[in-house]
mmCIF file of the N, C-alpha and C atoms, coordinates in Angstrom:
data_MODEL
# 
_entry.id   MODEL 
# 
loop_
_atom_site.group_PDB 
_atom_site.id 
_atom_site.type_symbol 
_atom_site.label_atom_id 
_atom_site.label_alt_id 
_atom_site.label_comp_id 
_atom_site.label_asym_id 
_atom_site.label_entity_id 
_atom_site.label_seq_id 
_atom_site.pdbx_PDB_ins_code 
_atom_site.Cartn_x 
_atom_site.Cartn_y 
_atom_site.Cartn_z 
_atom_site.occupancy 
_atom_site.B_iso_or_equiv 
_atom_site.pdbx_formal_charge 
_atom_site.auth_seq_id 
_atom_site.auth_comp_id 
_atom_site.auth_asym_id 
_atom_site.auth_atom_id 
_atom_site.pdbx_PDB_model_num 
ATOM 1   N N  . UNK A 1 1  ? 0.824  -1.183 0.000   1.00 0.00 ? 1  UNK A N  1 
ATOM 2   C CA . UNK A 1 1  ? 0.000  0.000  0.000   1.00 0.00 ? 1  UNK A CA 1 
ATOM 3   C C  . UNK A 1 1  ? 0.875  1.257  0.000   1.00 0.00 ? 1  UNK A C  1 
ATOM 4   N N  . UNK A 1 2  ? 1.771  1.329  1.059   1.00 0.00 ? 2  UNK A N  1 
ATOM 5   C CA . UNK A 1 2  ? 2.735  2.661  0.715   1.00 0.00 ? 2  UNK A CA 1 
ATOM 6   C C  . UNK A 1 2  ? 3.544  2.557  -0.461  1.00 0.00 ? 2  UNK A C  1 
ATOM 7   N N  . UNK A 1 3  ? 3.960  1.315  -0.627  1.00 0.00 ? 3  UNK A N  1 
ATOM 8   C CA . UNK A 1 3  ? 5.319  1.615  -1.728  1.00 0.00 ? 3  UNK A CA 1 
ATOM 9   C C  . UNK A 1 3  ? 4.226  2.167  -3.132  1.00 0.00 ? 3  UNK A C  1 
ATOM 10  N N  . UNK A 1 4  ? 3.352  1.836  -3.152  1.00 0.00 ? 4  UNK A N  1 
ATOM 11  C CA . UNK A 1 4  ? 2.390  1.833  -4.614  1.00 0.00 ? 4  UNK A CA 1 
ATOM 12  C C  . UNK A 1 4  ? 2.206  3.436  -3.805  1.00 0.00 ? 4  UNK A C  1 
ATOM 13  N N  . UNK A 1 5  ? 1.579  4.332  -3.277  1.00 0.00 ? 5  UNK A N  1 
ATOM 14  C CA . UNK A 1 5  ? 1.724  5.384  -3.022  1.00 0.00 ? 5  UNK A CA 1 
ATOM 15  C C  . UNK A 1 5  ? 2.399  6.263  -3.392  1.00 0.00 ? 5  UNK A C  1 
ATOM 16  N N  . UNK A 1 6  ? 3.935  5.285  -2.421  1.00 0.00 ? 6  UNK A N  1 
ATOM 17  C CA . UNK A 1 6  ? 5.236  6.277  -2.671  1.00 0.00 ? 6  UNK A CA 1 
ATOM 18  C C  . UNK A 1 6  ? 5.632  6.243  -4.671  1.00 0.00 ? 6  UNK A C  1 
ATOM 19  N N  . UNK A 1 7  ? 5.494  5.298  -4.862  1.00 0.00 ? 7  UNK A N  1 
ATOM 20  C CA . UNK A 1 7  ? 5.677  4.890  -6.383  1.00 0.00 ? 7  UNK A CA 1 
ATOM 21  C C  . UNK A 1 7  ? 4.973  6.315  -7.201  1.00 0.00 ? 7  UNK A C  1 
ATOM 22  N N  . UNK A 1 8  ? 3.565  6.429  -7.059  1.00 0.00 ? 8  UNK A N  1 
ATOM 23  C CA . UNK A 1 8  ? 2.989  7.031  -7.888  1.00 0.00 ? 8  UNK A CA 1 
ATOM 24  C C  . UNK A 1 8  ? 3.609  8.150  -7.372  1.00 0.00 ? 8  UNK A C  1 
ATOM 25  N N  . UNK A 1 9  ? 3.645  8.896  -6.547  1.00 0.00 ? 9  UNK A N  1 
ATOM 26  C CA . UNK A 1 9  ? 4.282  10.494 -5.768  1.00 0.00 ? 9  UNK A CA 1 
ATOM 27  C C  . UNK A 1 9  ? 6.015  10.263 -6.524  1.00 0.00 ? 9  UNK A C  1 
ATOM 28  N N  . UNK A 1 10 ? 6.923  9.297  -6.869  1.00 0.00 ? 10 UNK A N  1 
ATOM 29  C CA . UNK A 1 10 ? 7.409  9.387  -7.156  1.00 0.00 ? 10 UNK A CA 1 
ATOM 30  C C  . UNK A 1 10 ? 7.477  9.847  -8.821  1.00 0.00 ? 10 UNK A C  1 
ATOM 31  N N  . UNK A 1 11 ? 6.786  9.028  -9.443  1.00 0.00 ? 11 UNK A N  1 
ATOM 32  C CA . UNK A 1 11 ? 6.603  9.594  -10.992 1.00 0.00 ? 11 UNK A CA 1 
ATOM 33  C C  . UNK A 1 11 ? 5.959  10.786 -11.549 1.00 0.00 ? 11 UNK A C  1 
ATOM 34  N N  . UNK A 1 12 ? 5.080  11.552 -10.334 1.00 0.00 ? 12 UNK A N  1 
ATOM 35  C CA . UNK A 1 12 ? 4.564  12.795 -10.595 1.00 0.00 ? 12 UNK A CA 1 
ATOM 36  C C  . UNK A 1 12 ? 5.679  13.565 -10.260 1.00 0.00 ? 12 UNK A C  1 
ATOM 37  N N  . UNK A 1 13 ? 6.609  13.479 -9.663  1.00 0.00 ? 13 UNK A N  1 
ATOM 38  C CA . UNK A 1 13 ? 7.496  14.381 -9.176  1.00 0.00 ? 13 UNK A CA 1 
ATOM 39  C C  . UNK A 1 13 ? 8.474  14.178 -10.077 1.00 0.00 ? 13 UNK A C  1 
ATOM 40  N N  . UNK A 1 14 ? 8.776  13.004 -10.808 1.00 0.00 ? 14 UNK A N  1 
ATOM 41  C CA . UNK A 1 14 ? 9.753  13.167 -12.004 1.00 0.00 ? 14 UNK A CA 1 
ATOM 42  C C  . UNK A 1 14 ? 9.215  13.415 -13.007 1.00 0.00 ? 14 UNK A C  1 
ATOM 43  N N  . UNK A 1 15 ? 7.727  13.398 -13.366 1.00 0.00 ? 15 UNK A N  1 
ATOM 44  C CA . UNK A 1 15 ? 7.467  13.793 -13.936 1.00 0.00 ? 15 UNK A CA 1 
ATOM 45  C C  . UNK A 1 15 ? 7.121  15.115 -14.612 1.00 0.00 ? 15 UNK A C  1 
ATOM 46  N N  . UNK A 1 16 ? 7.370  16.121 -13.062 1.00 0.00 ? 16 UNK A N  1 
ATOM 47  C CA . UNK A 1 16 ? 7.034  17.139 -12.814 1.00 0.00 ? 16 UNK A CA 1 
ATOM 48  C C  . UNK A 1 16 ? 8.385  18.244 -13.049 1.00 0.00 ? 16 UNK A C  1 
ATOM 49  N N  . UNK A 1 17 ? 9.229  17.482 -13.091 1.00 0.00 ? 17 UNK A N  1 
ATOM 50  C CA . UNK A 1 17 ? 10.580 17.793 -13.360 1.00 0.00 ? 17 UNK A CA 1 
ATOM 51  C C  . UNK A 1 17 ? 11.465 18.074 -11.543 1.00 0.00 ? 17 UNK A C  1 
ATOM 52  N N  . UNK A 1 18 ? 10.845 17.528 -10.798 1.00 0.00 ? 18 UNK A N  1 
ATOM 53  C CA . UNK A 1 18 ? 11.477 18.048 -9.268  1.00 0.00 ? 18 UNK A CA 1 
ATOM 54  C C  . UNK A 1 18 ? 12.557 17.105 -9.520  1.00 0.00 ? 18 UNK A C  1 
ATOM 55  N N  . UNK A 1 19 ? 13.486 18.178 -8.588  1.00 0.00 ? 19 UNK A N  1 
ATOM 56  C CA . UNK A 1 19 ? 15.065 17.789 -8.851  1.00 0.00 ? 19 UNK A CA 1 
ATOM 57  C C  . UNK A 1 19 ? 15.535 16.454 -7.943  1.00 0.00 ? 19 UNK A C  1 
ATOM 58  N N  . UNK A 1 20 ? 15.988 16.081 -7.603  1.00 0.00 ? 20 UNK A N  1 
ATOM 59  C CA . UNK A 1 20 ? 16.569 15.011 -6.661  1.00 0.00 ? 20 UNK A CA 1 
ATOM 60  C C  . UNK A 1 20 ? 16.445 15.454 -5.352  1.00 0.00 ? 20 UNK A C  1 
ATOM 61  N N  . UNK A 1 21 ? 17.773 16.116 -5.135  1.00 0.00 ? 21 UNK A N  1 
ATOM 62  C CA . UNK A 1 21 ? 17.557 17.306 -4.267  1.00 0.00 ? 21 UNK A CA 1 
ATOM 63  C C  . UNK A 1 21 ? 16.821 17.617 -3.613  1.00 0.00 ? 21 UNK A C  1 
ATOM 64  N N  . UNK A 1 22 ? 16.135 18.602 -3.878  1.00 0.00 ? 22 UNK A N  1 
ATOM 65  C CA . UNK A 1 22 ? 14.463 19.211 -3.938  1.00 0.00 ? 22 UNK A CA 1 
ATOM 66  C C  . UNK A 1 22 ? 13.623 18.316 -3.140  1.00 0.00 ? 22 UNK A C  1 
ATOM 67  N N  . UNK A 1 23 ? 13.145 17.205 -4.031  1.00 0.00 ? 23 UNK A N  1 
ATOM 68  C CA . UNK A 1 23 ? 12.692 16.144 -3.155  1.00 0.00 ? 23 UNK A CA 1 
ATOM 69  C C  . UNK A 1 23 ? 13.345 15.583 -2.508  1.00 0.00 ? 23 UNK A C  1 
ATOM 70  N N  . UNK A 1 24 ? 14.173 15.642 -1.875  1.00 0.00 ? 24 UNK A N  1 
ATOM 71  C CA . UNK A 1 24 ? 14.840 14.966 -0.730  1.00 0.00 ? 24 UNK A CA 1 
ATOM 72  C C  . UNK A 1 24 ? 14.676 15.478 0.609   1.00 0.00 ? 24 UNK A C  1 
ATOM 73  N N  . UNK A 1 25 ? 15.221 16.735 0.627   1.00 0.00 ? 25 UNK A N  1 
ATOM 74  C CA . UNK A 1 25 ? 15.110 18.107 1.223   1.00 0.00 ? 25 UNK A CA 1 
ATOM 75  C C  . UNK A 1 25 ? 13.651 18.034 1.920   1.00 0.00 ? 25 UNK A C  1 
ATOM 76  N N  . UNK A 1 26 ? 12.894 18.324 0.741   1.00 0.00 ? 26 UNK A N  1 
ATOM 77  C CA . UNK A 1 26 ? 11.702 18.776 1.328   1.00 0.00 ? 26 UNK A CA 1 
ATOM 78  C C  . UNK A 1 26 ? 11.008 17.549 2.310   1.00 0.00 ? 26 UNK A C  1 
ATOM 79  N N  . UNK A 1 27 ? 11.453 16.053 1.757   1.00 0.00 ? 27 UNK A N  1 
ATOM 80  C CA . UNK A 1 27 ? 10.791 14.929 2.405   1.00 0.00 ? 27 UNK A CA 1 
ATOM 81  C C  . UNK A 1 27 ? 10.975 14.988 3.936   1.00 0.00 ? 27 UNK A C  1 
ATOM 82  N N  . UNK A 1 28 ? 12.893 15.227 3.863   1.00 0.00 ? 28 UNK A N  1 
ATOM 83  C CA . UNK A 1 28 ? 13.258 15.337 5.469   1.00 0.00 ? 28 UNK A CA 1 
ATOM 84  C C  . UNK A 1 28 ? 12.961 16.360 6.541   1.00 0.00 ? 28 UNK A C  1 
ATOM 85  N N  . UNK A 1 29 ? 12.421 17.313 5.702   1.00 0.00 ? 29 UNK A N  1 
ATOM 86  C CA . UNK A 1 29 ? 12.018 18.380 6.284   1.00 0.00 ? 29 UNK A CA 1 
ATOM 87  C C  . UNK A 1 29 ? 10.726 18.066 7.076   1.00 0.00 ? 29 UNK A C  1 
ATOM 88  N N  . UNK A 1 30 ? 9.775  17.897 6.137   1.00 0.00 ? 30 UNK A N  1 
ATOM 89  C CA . UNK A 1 30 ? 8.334  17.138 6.393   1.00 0.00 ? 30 UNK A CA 1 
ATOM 90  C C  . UNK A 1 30 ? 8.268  15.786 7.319   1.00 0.00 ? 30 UNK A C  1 
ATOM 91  N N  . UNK A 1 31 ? 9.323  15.099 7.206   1.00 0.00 ? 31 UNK A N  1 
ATOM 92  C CA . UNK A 1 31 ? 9.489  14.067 8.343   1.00 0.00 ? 31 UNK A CA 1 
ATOM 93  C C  . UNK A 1 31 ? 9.434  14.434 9.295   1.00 0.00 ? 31 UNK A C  1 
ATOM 94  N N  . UNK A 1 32 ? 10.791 15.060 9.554   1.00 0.00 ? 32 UNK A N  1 
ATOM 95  C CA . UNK A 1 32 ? 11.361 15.470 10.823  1.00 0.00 ? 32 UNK A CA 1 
ATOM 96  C C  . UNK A 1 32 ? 9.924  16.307 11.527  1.00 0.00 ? 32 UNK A C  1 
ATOM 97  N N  . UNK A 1 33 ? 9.804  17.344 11.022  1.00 0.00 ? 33 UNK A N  1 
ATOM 98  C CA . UNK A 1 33 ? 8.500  18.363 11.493  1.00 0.00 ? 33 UNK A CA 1 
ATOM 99  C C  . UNK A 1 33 ? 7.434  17.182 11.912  1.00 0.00 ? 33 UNK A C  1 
ATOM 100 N N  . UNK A 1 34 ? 6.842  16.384 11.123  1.00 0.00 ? 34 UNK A N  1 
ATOM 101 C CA . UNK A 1 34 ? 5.768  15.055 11.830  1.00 0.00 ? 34 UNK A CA 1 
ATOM 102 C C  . UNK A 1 34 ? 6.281  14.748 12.980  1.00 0.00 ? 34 UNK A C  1 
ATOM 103 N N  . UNK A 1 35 ? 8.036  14.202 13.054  1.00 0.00 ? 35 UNK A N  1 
ATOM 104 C CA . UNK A 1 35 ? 7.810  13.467 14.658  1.00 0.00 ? 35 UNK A CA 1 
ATOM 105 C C  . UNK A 1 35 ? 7.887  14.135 15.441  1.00 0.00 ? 35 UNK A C  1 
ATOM 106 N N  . UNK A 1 36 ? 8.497  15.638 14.730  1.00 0.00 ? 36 UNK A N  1 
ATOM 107 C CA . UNK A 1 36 ? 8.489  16.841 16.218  1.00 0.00 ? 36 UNK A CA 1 
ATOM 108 C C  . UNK A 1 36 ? 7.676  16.407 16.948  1.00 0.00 ? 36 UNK A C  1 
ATOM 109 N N  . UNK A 1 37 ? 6.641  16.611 16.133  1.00 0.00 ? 37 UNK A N  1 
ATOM 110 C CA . UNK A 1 37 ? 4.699  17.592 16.042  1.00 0.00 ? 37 UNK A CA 1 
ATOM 111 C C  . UNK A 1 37 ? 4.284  16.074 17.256  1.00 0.00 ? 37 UNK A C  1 
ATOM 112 N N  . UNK A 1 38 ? 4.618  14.627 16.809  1.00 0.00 ? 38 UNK A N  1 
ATOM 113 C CA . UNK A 1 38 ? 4.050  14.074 17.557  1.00 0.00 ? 38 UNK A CA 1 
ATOM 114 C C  . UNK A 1 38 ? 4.748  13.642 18.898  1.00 0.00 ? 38 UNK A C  1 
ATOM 115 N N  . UNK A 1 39 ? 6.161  14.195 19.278  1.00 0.00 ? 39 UNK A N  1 
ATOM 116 C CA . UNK A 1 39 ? 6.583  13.976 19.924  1.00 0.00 ? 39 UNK A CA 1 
ATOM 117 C C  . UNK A 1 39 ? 6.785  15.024 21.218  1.00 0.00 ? 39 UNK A C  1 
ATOM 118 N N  . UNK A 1 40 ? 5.741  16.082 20.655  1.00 0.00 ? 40 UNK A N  1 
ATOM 119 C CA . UNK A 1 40 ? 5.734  16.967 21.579  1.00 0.00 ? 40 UNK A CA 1 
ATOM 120 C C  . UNK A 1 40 ? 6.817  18.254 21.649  1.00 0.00 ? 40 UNK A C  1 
ATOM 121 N N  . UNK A 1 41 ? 7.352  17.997 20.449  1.00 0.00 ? 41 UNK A N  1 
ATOM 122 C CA . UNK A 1 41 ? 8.733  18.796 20.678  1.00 0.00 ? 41 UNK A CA 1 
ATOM 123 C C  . UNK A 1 41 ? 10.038 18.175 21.423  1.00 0.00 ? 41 UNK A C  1 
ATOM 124 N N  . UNK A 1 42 ? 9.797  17.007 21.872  1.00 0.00 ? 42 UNK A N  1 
ATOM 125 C CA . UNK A 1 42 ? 10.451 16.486 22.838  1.00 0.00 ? 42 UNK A CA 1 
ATOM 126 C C  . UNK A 1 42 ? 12.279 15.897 21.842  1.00 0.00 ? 42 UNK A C  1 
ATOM 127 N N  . UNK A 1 43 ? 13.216 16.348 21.911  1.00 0.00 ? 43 UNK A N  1 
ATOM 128 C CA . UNK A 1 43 ? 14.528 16.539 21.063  1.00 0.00 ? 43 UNK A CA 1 
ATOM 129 C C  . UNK A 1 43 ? 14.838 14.609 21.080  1.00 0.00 ? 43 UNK A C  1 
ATOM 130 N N  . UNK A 1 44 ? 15.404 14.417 22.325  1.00 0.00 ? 44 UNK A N  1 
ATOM 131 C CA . UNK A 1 44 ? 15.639 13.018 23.001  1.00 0.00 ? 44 UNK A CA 1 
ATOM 132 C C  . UNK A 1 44 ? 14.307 12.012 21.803  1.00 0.00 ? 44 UNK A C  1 
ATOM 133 N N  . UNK A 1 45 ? 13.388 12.385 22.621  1.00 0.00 ? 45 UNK A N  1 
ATOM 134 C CA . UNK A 1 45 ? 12.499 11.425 22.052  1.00 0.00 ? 45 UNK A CA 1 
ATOM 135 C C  . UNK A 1 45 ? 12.061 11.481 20.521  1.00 0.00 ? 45 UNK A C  1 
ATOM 136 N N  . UNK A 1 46 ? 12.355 12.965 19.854  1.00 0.00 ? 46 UNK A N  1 
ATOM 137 C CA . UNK A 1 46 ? 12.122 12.807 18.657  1.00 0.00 ? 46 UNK A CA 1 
ATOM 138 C C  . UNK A 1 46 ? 13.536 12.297 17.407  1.00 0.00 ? 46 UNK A C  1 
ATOM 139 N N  . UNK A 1 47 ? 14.183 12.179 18.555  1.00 0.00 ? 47 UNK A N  1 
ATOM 140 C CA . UNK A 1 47 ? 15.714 11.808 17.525  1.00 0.00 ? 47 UNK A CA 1 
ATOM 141 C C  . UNK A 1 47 ? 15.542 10.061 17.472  1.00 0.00 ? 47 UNK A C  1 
ATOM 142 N N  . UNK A 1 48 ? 15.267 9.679  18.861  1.00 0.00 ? 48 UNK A N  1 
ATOM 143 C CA . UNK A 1 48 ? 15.046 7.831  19.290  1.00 0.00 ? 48 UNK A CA 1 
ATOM 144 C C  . UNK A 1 48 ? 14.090 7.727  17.804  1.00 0.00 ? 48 UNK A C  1 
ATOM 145 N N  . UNK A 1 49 ? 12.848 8.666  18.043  1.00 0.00 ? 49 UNK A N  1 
ATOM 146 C CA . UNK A 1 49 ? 12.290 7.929  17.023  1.00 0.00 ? 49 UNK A CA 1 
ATOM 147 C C  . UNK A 1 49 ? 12.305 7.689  15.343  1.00 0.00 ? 49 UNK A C  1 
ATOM 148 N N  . UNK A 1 50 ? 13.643 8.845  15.229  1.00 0.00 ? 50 UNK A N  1 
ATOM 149 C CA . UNK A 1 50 ? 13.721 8.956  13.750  1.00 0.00 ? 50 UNK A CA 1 
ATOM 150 C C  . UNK A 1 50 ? 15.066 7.947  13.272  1.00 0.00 ? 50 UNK A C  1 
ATOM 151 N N  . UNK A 1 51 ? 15.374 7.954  14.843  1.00 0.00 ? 51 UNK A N  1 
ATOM 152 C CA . UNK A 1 51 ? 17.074 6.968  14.596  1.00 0.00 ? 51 UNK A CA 1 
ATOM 153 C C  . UNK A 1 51 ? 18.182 7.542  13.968  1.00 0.00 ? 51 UNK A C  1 
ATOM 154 N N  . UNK A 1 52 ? 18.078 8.598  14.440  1.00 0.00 ? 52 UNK A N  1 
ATOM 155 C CA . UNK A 1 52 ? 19.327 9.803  14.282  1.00 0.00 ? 52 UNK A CA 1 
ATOM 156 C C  . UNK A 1 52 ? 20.041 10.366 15.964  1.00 0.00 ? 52 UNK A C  1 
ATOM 157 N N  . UNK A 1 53 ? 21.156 11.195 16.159  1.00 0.00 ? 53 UNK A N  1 
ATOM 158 C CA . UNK A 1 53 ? 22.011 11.812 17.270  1.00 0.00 ? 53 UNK A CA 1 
ATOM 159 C C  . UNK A 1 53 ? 20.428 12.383 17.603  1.00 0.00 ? 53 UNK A C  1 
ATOM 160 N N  . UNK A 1 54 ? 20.890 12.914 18.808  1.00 0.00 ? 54 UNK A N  1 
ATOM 161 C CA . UNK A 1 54 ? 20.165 14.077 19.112  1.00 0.00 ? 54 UNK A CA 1 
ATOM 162 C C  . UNK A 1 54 ? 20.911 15.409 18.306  1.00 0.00 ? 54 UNK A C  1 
ATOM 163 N N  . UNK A 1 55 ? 22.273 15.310 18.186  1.00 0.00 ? 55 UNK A N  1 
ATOM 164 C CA . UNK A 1 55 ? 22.759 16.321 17.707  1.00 0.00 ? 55 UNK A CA 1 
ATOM 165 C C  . UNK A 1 55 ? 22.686 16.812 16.004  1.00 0.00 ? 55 UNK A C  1 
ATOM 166 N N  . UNK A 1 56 ? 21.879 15.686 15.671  1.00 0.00 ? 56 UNK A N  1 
ATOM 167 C CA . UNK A 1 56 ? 22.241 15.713 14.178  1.00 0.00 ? 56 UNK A CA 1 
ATOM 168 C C  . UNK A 1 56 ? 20.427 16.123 13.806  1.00 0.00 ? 56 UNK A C  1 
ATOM 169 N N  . UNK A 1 57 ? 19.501 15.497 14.772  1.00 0.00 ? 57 UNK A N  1 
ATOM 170 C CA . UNK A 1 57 ? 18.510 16.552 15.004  1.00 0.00 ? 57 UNK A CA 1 
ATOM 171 C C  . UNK A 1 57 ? 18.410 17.520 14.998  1.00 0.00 ? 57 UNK A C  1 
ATOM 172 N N  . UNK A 1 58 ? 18.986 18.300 15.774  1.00 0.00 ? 58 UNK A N  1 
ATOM 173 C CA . UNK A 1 58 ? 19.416 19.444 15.956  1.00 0.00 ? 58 UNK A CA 1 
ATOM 174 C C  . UNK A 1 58 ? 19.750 20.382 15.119  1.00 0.00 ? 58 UNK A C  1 
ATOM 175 N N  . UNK A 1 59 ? 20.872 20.274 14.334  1.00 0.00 ? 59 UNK A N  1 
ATOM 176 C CA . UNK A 1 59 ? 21.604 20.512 13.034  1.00 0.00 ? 59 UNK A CA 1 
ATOM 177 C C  . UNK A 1 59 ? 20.355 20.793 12.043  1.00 0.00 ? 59 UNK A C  1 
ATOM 178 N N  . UNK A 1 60 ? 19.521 19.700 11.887  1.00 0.00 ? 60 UNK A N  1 
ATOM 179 C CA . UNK A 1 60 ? 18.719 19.670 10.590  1.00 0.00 ? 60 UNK A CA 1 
ATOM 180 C C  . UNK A 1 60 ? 17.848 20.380 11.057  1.00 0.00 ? 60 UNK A C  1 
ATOM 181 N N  . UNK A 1 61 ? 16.896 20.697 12.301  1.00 0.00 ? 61 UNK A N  1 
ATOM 182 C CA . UNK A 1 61 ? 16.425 21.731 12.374  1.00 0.00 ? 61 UNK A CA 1 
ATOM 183 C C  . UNK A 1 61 ? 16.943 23.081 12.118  1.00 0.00 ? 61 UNK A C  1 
ATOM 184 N N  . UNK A 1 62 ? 17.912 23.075 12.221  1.00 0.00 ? 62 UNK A N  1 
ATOM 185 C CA . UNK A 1 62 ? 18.711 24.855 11.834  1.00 0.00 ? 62 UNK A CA 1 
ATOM 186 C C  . UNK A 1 62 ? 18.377 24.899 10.389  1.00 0.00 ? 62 UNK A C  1 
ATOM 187 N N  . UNK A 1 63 ? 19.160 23.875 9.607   1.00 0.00 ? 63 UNK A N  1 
ATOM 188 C CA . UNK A 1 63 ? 19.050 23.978 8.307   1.00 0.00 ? 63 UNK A CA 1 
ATOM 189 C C  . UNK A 1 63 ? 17.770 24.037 7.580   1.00 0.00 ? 63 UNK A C  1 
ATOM 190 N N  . UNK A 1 64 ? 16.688 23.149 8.429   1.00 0.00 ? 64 UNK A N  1 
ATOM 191 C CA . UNK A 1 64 ? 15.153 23.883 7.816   1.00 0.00 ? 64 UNK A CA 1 
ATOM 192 C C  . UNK A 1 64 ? 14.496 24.637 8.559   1.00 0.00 ? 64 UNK A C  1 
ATOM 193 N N  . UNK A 1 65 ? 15.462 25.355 9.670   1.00 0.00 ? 65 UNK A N  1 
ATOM 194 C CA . UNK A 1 65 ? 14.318 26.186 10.304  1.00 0.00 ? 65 UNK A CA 1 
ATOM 195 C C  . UNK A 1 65 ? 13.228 25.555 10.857  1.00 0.00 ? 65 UNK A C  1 
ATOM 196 N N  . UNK A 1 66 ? 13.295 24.801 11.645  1.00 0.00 ? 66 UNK A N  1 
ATOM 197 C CA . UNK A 1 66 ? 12.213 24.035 12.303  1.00 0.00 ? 66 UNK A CA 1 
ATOM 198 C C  . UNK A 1 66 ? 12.266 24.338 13.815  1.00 0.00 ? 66 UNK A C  1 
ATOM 199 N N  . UNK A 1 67 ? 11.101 24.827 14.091  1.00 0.00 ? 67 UNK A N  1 
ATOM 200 C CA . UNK A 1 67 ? 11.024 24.479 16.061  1.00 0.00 ? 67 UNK A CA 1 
ATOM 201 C C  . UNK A 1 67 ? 10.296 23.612 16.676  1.00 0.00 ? 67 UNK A C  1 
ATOM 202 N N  . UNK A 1 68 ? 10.774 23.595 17.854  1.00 0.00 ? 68 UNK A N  1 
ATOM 203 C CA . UNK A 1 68 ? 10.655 22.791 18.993  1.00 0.00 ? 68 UNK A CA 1 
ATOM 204 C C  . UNK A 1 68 ? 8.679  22.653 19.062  1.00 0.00 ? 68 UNK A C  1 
ATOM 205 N N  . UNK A 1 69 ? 8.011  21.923 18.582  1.00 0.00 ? 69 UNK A N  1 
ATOM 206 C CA . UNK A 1 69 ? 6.540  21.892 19.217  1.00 0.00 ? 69 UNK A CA 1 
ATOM 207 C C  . UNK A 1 69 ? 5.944  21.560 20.587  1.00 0.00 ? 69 UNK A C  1 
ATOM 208 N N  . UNK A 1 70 ? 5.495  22.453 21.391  1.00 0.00 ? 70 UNK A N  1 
ATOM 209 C CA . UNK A 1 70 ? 5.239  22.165 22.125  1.00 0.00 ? 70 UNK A CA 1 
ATOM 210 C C  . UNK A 1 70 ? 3.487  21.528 22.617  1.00 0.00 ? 70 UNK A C  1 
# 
């Protein structure tokens, strides 16, 4: 069910001409911001759940400008 999802979102987006990049970027961006959002903002617990540092959390919030949800 997801991969057929992800499949079709994938061919509109190459089809669409989005760059590699671009979509990459924006995916991790949109990730990360979800487990904030469900993790309360919580750094510790939203890094456990993405399976990244806490510090590298961190980092990628700077780079997209993301805050802490409380």
């Amino acid at each position: 069910m997801i991969s057929e999802r992800l499949e079709k979102l994938v061919e509109e987006m190459v089809d669409r001409g989005v760059r590699f990049d671009d979509a990459v970027r924006e995916f991790e961006k949109r990730f990360i911001s979800r487990v904030l959002g469900q993790c309360a903002g919580s750094l510790t617990k939203s890094a456990d759940t993405l399976g990244i540092h806490r510090n590298t959390l961190t980092r990628k919030m700077g780079q997209y400008k993301l805050k802490r949800r409380a």
